[in-house]
C-alpha positions as CSV (number, residue, x, y, z in Angstrom):
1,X,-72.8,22.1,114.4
2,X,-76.2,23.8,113.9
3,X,-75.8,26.3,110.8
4,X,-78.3,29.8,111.2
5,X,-79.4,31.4,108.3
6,X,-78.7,35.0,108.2
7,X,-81.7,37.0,108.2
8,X,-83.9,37.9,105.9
9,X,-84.3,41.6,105.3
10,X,-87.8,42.4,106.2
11,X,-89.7,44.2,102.7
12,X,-92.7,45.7,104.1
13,X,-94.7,47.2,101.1
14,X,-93.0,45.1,98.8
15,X,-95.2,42.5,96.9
16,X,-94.9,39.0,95.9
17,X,-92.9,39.5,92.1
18,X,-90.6,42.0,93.7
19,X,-89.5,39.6,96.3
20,X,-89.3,36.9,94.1
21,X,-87.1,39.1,91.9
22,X,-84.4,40.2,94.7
23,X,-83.6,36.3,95.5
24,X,-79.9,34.8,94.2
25,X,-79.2,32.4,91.8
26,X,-78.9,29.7,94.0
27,X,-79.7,25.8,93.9
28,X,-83.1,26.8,95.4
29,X,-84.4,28.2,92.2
30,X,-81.9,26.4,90.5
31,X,-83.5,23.1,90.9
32,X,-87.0,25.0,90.0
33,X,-85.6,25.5,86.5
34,X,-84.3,22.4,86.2
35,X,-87.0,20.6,87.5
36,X,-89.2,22.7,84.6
37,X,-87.0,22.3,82.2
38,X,-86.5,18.7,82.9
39,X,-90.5,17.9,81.7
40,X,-90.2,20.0,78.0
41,X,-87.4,17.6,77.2
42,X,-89.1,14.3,78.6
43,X,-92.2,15.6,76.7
44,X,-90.6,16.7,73.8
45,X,-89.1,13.4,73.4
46,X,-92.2,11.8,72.4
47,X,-92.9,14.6,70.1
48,X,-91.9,13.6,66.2
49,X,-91.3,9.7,67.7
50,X,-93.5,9.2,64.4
51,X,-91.3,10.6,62.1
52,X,-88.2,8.9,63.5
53,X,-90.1,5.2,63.7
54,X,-92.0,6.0,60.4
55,X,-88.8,5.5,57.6
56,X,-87.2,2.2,59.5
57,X,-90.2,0.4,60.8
58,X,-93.6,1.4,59.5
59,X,-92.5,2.5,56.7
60,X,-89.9,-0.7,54.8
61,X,-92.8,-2.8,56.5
62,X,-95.6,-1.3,54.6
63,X,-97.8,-0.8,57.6
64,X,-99.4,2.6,55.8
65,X,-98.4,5.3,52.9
66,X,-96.4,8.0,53.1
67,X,-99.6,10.0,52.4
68,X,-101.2,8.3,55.6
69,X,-97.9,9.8,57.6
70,X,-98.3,13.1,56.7
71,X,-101.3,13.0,58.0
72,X,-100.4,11.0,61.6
73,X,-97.7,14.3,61.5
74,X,-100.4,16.6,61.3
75,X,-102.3,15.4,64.8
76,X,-99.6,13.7,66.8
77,X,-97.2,17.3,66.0
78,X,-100.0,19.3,65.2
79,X,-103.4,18.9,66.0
80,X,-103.4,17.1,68.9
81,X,-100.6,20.1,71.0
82,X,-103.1,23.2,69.3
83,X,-105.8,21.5,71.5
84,X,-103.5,20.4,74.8
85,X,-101.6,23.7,74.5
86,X,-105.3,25.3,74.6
87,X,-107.2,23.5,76.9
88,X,-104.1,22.6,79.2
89,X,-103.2,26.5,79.4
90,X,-106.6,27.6,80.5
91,X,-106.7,25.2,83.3
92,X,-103.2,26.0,84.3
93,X,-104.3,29.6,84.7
94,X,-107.6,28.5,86.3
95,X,-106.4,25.4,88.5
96,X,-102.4,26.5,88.9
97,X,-99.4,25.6,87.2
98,X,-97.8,22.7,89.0
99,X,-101.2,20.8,89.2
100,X,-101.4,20.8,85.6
101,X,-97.8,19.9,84.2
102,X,-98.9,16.7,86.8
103,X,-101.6,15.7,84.4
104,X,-100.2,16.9,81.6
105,X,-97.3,15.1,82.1
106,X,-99.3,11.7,82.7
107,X,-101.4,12.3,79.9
108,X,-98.3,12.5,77.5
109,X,-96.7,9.0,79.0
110,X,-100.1,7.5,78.9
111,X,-101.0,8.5,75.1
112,X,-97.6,7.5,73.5
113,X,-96.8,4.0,75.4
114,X,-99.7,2.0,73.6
115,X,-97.7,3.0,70.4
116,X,-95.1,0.4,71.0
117,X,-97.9,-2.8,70.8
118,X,-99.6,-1.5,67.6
119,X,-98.8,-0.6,63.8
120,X,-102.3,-0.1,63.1
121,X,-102.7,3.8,61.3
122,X,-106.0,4.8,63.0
123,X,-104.8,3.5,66.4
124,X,-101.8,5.3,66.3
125,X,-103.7,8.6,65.4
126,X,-105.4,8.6,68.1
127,X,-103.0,7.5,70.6
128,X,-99.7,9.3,69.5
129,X,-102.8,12.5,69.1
130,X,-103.9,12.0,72.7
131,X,-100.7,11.7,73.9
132,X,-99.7,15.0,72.0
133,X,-101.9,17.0,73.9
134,X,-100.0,16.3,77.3
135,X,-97.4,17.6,75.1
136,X,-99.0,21.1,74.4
137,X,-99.8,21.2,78.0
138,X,-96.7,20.4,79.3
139,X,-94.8,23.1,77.0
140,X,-97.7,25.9,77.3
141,X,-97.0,25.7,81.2
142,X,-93.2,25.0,82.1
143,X,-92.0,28.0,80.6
144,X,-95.0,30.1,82.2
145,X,-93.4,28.6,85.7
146,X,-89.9,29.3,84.9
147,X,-91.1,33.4,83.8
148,X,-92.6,33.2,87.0
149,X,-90.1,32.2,89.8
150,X,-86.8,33.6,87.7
151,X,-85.6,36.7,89.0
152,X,-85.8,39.7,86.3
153,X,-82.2,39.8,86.4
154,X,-81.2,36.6,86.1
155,X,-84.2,35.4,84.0
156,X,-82.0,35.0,80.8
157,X,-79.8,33.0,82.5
158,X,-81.8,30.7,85.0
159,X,-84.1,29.9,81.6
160,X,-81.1,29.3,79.3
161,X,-78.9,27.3,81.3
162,X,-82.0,24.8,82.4
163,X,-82.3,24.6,79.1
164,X,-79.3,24.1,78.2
165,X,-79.4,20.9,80.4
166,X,-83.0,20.0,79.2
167,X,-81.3,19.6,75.5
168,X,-78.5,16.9,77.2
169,X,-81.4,15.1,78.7
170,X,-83.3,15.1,75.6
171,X,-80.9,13.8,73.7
172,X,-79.8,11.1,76.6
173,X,-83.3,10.0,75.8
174,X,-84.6,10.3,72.7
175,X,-81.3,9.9,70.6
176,X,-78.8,7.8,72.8
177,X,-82.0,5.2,73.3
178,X,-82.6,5.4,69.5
179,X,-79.3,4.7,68.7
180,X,-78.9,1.2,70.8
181,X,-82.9,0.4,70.0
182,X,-83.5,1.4,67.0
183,X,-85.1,0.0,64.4
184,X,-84.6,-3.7,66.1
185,X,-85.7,-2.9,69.4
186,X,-88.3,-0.2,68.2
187,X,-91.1,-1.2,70.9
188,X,-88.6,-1.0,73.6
189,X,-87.7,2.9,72.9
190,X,-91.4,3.7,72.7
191,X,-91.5,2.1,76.2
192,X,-88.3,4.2,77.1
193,X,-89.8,7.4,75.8
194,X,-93.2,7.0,77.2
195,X,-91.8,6.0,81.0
196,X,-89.8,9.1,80.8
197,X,-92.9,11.7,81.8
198,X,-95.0,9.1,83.8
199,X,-92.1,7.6,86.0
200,X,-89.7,10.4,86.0
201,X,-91.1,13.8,85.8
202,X,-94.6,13.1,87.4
203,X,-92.4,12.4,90.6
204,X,-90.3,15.3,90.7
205,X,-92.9,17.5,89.7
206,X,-95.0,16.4,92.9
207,X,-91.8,16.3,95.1
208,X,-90.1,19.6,94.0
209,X,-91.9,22.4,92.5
210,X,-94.5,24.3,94.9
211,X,-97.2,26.3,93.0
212,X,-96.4,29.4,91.3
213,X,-96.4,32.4,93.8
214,X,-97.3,35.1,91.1
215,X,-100.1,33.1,90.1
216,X,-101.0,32.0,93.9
217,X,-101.3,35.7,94.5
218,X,-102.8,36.8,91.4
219,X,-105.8,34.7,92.3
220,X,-106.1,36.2,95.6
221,X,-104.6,33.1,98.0
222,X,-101.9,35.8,99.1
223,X,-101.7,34.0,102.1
224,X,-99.9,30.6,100.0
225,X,-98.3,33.0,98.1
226,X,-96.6,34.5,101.4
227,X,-95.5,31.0,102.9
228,X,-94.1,30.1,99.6
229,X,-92.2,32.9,99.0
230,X,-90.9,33.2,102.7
231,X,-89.8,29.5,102.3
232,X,-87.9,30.6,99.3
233,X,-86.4,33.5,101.1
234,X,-85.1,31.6,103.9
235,X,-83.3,28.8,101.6
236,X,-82.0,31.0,99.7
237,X,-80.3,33.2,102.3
238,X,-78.9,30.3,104.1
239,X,-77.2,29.5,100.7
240,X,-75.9,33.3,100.0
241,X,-76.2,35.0,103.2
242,X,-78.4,38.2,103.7
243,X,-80.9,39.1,100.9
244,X,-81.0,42.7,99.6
245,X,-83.6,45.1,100.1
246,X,-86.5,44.3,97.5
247,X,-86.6,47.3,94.8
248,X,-90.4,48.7,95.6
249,X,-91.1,50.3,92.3
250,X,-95.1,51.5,92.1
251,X,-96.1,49.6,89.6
252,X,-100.1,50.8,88.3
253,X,-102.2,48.1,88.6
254,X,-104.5,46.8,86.0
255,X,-108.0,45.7,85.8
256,X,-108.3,41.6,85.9
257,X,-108.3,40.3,82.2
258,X,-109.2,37.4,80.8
259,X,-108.0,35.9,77.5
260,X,-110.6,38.2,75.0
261,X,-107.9,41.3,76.1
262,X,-105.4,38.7,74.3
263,X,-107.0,40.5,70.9
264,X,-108.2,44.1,72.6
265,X,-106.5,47.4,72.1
266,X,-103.5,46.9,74.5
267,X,-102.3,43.1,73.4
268,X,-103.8,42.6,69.6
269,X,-100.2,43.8,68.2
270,X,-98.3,41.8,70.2
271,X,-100.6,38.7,69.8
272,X,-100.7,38.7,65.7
273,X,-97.3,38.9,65.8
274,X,-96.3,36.2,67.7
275,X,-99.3,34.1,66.7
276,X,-97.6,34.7,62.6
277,X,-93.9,34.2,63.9
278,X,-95.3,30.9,66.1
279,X,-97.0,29.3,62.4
280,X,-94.1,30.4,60.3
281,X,-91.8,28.6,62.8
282,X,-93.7,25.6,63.6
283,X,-94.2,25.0,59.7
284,X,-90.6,25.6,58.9
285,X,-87.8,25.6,61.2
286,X,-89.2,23.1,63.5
287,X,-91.5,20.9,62.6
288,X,-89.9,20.9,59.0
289,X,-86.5,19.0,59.8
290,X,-88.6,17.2,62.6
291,X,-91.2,15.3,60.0
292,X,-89.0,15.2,57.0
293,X,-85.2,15.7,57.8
294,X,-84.5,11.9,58.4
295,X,-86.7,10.4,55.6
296,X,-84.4,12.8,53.6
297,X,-81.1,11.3,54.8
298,X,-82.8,8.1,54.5
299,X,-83.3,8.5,51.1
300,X,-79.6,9.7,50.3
301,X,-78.3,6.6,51.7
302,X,-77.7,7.9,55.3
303,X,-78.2,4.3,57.9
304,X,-80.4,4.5,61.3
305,X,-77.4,4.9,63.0
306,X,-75.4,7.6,61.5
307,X,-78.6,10.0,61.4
308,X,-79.3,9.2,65.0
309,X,-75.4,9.7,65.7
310,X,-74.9,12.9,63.6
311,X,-78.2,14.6,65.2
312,X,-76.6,13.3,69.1
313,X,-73.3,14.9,68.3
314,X,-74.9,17.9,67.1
315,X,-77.3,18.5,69.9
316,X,-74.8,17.0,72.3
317,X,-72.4,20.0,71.5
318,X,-73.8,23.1,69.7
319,X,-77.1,23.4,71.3
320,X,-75.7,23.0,75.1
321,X,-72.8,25.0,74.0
322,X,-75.2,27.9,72.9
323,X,-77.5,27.8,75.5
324,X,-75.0,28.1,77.9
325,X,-73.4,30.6,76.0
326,X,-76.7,32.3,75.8
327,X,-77.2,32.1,79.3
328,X,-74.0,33.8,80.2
329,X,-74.9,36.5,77.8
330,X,-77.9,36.9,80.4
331,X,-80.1,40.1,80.1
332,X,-77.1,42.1,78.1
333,X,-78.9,41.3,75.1
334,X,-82.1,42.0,73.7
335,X,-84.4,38.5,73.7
336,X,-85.5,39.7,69.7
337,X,-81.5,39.4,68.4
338,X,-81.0,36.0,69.8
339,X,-84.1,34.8,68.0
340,X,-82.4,36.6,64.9
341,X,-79.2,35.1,65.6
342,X,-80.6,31.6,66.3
343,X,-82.5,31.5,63.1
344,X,-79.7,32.8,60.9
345,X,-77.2,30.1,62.1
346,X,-80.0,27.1,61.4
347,X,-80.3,28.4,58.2
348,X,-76.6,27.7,57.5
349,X,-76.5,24.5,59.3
350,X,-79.1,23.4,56.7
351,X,-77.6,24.7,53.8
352,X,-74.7,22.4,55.1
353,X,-76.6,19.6,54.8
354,X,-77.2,19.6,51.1
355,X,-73.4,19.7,51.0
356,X,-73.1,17.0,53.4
357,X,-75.6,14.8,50.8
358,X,-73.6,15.9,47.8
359,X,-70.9,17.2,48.2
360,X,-69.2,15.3,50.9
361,X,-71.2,12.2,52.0
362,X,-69.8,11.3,55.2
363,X,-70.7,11.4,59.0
364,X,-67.8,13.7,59.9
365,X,-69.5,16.2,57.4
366,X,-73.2,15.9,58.4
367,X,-72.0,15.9,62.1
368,X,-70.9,19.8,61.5
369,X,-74.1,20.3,59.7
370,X,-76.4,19.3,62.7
371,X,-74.4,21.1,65.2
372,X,-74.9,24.1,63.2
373,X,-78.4,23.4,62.8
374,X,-78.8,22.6,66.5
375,X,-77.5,25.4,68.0
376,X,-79.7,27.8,65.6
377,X,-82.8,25.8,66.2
378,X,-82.6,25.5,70.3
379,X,-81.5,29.3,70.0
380,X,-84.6,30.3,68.1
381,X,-87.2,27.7,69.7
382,X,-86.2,28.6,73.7
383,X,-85.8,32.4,73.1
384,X,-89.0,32.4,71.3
385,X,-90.6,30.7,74.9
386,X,-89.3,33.1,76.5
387,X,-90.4,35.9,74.8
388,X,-94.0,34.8,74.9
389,X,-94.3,33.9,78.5
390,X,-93.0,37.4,79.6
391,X,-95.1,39.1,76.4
392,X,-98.4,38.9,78.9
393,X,-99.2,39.3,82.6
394,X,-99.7,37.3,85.1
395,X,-103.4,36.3,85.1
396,X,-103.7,35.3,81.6
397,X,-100.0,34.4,81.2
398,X,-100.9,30.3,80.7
399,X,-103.7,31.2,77.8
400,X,-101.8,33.6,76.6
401,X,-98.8,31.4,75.7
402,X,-101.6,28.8,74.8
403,X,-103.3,30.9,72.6
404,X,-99.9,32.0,70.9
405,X,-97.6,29.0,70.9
406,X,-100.6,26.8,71.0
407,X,-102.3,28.4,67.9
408,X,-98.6,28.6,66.2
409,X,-98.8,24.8,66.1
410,X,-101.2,24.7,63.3
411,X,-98.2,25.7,61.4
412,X,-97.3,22.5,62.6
413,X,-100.2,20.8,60.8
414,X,-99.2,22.8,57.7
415,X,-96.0,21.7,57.9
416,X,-96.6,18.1,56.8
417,X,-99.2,19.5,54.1
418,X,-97.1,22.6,53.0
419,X,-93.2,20.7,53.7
420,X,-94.6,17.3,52.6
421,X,-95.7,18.7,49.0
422,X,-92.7,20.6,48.2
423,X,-90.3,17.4,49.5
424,X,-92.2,15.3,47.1
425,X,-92.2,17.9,44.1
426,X,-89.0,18.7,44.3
427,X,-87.1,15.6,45.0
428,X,-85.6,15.0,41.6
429,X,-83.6,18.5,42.0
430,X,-82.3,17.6,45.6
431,X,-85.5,18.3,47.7
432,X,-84.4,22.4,47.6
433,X,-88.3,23.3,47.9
434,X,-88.4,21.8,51.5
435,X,-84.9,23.2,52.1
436,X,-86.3,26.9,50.9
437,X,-89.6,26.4,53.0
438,X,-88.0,25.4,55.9
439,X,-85.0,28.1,55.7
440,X,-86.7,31.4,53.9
441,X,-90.4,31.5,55.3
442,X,-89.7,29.3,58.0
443,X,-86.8,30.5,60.0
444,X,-85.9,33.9,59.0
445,X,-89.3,35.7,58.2
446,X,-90.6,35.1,61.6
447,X,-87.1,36.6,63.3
448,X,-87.0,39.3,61.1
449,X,-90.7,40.1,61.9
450,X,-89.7,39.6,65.4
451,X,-86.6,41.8,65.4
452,X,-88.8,44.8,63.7
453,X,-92.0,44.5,65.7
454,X,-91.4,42.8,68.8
455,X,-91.2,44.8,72.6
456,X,-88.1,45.1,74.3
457,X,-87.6,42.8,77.3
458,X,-83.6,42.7,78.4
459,X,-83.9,42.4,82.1
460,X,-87.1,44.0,82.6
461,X,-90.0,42.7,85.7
462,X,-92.9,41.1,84.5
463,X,-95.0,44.1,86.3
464,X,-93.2,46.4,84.1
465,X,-93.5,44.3,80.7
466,X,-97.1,43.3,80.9
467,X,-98.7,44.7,84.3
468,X,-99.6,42.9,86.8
């Protein structure tokens, strides 16, 4: 039997975001998202492998000083995304945004596998650095892509529930591999971790996504655009029947920009803000736990395993669980309250942890801790890519996020200087200094800032948000 797709409802007049935005939630952007969504957790994987190899490997074997890690922390989480998140994101609004998450992607595998055949410090700052920058460039463009194709209704739950499946994949990665490799088997997890962007999402990048249509047609090749976004249609109405009419809004078109209007009169306010909440963030609430959180359990008598087991349960079930939840939740919220909400409820989860350390030493107990943490720190992180990506239009939309998030990572070279100092000054009164970094300054300053000064976005187009 030969199955017709009903037809698609012509849209004369209407252009390439409006059409994009009247398509269903249906596995033909579904598999866009995931597909996204599937290279920030293969990247992010190598991201902090340092800091998890560092206090069972490099560390009891005396390969280099604690001193000497804080510093590889600073370029292979810091230094070395600010430039990929920079140089990746202007070539991904230059050269499109599918041809660069290819090299970005190959970049990341490539820098972080030589890793597993050398303990030498200098090496490893420069490989674990170069391989970094695929990082930046891999997270300064997937979220760009996923702003891009998700329909203005459904963006909140397209992003959320891709990445809701990017944190199980993460974590089937990073953690499940660490826990039956590591520390004994430490070269064979690098190998894991580095294959994961070179032999899995390099493939399904070429094979899956097509280019960006918004940004096809923002760089005047309207006529790609149009066959991408007609191939789109068509999928998508044999999967939900007849589209609806596009909603033609007139939407005043703006002069091009380039990435100097980032800091002119129309963007400045938005930009300072997000490039203060990005370094506040980075240096606290991610990067802190990140660098620092497992030499900490280390150091109150916590084994390989039951860090790497406590931080799988908790990611396994409160940061899907949220996501999802948050996905659900859609546009019916405002993107600056989830932020707010995800900070407030990492802050707890840390608190936790001290008791889990004193009060009640046990797996069961840390376990609740880092599902608490989890949940708050995915909640915060993934609404705060969001918000960036749909904070700026189209043609600038890569540097922007590159300039903003990518900027925001020198708070994660900070956060080994800044979190390093007070976990060392204050570890004879429980380490509270990096626990008051992290939680005050670094989780719910930025949200609060946020929350007061941020734009609205709850279901609105990108035309409307940012122009066009």
């Amino acid at each position: 039997m030969v199955t017709i797709a009903p037809p698609v409802v012509s849209s004369p007049g209407a252009s390439i975001g409006q059409r994009l935005d009247r398509l269903p939630l249906t596995w033909t952007l579904w598999r866009l998202g995931l597909v996204a969504q599937a290279g920030w957790a293969l990247v992010i994987a190598s991201d902090g492998i340092a800091a998890r190899i560092y206090p069972f490997v490099w560390g009891p074997a005396h390969a280099f000083d604690t001193a000497s890690f804080s510093l590889l922390l600073v370029v292979s989480t810091g230094l070395g995304i600010v430039v990929g998140e920079y140089a990746f994101a202007a070539l991904a609004d230059r050269f499109g945004r599918r041809r660069i998450l290819l090299v970005a992607a190959a970049v990341c595998g490539l820098g972080t596998l030589p890793a597993a055949f050398t303990d030498n410090f200098y090496l490893l700052l420069l490989l674990l650095g170069l391989g970094a920058t695929g990082i930046g460039g891999v997270i300064a463009t997937n979220i760009v892509y996923m702003a891009e194709v998700a329909p203005s209704a459904a963006r909140g739950k397209m992003t959320q529930s891709s990445q809701a499946f990017a944190i199980f994949l993460l974590n089937g990665v990073a953690t499940v591999f660490a826990i039956a490799l590591m520390p004994q088997h430490y070269q064979a997890y690098i190998a894991v971790i580095a294959g994961g962007p070179l032999l899995v999402y390099v493939p399904l990048v070429a094979w899956v996504l097509p280019e960006s249509p918004r940004w096809l047609d923002a760089h005047g090749r309207h006529d790609q655009a149009e066959k991408i976004v007609a191939r789109l249609e068509r999928d998508s109405a044999t999967r939900a029947g007849a589209l609806p009419p596009p909603v033609i809004a007139d939407v005043a078109v703006e002069p091009r920009v380039g990435w100097r209007d980032l800091f002119g009169p129309r963007y400045l306010r938005r930009t300072v803000l997000l490039l203060i909440c990005w370094i506040l963030g980075y240096s606290g609430l991610v990067y802190g736990p990140i660098g620092f959180m497992a030499l900490y359990l280390a150091r109150e008598g916590f084994s390989a395993r039951a860090i790497f087991t406590a931080a799988l349960i908790g990611s396994a079930i409160g940061a899907p669980a949220i996501m999802l939840a948050s996905g659900r939740l859609n546009e019916r919220f405002e993107r600056r309250y989830l932020i707010l909400a995800g900070a407030a409820m990492a802050s707890i989860g840390l608190l936790l942890v001290i008791v889990a350390t004193v009060l009640w030493h046990s797996l069961v107990a840390l376990s609740v801790a880092q599902i608490l943490v989890s949940s708050g720190f995915y909640l915060w992180l993934f609404n705060m890519y969001t918000y960036t990506a749909v904070a700026y239009p189209t043609r600038i939309r890569s540097v922007a996020t590159g300039w903003t998030d990518g900027f925001g990572h020198i708070g994660s070279m900070l956060s080994p200087l800044i979190v390093g100092t007070l976990f060392t000054v204050t570890a004879s009164v429980g380490y509270l200094g990096f626990f008051a970094y992290v939680i005050i300054p670094g989780a719910l300053v930025p949200a609060l800032l946020l929350t007061r000064f941020g734009v609205n976005q709850r279901a609105a187009p990108l035309e409307a948000l940012t122009g066009v």
